[in-house]
C-alpha positions in Angstrom: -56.8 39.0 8.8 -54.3 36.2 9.6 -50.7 37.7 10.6 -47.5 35.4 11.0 -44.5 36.1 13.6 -41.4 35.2 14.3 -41.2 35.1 18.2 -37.9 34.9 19.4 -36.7 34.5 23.1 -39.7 31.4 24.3 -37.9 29.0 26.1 -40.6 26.5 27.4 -44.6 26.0 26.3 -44.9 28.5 29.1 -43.9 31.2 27.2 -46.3 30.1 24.4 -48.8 29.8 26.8 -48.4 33.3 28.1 -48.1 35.3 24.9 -51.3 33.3 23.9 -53.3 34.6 27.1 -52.4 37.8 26.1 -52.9 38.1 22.9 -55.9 36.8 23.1 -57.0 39.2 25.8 -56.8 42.3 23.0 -59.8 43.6 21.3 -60.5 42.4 18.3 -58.1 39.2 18.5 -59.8 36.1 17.2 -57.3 33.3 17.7 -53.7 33.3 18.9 -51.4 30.1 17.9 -47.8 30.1 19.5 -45.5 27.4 18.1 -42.1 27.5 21.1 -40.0 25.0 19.5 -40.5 26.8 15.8 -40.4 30.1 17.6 -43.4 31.4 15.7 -46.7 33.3 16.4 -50.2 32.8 13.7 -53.1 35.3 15.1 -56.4 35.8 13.5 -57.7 39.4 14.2 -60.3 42.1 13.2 -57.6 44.7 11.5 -60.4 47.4 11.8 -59.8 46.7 15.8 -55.9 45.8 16.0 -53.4 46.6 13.5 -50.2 43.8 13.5 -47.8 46.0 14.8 -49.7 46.3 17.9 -49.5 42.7 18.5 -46.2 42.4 17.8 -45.4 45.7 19.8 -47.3 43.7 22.7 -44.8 40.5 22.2 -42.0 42.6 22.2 -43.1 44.4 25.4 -43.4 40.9 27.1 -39.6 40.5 26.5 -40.0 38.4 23.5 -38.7 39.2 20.2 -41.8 39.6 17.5 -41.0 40.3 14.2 -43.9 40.3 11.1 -43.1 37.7 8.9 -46.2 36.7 6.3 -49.8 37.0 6.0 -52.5 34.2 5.9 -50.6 30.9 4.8 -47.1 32.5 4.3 -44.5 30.5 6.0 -42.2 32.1 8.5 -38.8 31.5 7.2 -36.2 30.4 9.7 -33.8 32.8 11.6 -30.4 33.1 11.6 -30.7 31.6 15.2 -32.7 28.6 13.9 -31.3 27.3 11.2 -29.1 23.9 11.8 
């Protein structure tokens, strides 16, 4: 299963980089893709293993604001905070 976020509060690749390590560190996570500048999250994981509001329970425990926004090739939608 393929799950898309919206990550809000990443600041710098760092953060990116971060949420990816740990993501990626949970059972049953396949891949972890963290996006800073479009403030969005794409992880491939076992859902018999992980379910996607443990992941984004996990992101939001980091300090980062994870909400579920789309499945496989569903494109986050901007928030309010990104639109121009």
């Amino acid at each position: 299963m393929t799950v898309n976020y919206r990550v809000g509060g990443m600041s710098c690749a760092g953060c990116a980089s971060s949420i990816i390590r740990r993501l990626s560190a949970v059972n049953g996570v396949y891949h972890a893709h963290v996006d800073h500048l479009a403030g969005t999250a794409v992880v491939t994981f076992d859902e018999t293993m992980v379910t996607p509001g443990t992941l984004e329970a996990i992101m939001d425990a980091m300090g980062f604001d994870a909400d579920q926004c789309g499945l496989a090739d569903d494109a986050c939608e901007p928030g309010p905070d990104e639109t121009a």
